[in-house]
N, C-alpha and C positions, 0 to 999 in steps of 0.2 A: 674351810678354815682359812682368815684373813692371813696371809703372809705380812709381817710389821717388819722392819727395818729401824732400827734406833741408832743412829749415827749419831759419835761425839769427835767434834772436830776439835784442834785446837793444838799446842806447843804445849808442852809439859814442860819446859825448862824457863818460862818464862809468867808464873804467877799463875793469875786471873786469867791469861789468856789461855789455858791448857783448861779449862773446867769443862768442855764438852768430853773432854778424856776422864775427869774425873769422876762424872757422872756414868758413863762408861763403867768405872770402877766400882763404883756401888749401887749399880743398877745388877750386877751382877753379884750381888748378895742374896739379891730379891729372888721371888719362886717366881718367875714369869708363866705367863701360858704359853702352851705350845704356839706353835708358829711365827713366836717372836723372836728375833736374830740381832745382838748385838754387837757393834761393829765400831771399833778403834780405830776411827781414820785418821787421827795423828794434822799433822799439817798437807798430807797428801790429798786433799780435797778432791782432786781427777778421780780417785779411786772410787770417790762415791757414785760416777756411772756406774761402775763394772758392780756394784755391791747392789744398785736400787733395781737390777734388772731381775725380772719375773717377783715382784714385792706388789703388793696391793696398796701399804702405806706407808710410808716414808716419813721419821721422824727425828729432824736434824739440830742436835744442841751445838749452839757455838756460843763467843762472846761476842756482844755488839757494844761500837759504843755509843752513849747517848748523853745526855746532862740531868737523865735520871740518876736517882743512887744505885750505889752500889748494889748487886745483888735485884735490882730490879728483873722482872722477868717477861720479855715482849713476847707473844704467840702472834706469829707472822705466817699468810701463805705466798708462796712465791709473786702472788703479783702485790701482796703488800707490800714485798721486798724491794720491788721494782718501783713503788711509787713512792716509798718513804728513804730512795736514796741519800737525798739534801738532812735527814732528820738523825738520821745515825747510819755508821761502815757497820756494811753488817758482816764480812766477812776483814780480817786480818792477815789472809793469808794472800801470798799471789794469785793463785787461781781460786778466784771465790766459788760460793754457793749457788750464784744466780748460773754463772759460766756454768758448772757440774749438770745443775739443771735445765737447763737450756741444750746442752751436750747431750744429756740422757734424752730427753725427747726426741732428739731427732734421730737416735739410734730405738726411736718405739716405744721407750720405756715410759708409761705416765701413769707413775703413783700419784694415790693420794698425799700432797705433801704439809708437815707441818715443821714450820722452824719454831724451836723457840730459844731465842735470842737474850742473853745472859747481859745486866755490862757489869764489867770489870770494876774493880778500885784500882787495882795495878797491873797492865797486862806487857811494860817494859820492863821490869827489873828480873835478875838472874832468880831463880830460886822454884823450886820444884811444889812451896804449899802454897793451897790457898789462903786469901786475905780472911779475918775474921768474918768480913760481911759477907763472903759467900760461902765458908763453911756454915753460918748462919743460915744461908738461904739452902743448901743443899734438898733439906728432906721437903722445903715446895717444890724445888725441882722435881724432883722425884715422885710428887705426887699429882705433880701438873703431868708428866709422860705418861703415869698410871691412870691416869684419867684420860689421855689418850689413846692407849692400847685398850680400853674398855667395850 
């Protein structure tokens, strides 16, 4: 049985930029299969070492942004991330995503990794919901990761 990892990255106190957390939150309605491990990594992106180790897959929600609409949804693997730097920040936080994984390999660890990359309508202003256009987009998220953990 595949060991899966669903990582939602992101700040809850600031909009659109908190929706890897949200996702988080209603992925954990769902009946998952076994071996799948859901993980609130909040803004502490570091943490995702210590979380991706002995995982087979690794599947990281954050928000990115881009000059797509809102609610757009990018499926990135980390050397997409790396080469589509100049096109959108894919990570908001200080220690990003590329750093975490980059970190986790040289401590061994090398899941299979998939990002998929959220943008924002607001990811500066104070407030803990999301924007209409990503509660709108929530249940493709949801069915883009379920289609991943497949």
């Amino acid at each position: 049985m595949k060991k899966i990892l669903i990582a939602g990255i992101g700040n809850l106190l600031f909009s659109d930029e908190g929706i890897g957390v949200h996702v988080i939150k209603e992925l954990e309605k769902q009946n998952l299969p076994e071996g799948v491990e859901l993980a609130d990594i909040g803004t502490a992106t570091f943490e995702l070492v210590r979380w991706m180790e002995g995982k087979d897959k690794v599947i990281i929600v954050d928000a990115v942004l881009s000059d797509q609409p809102a609610g757009t949804i990018f499926k990135l693997s980390p050397q997409n991330l790396r080469a589509a730097e100049g096109k959108f920040s894919a990570s908001l936080h200080q220690f990003g995503v590329v750093e975490a994984l980059e970190s986790s390999a040289l401590l061994g660890h090398r899941p299979e990794v998939v990002i998929l990359g959220i943008v924002p309508k607001d990811y500066q202003s104070l407030g803990t919901e999301l924007s209409d256009e990503l509660k709108q987009s929530m249940q493709k998220i949801v069915q883009a990761i379920l289609q991943e953990i497949k």
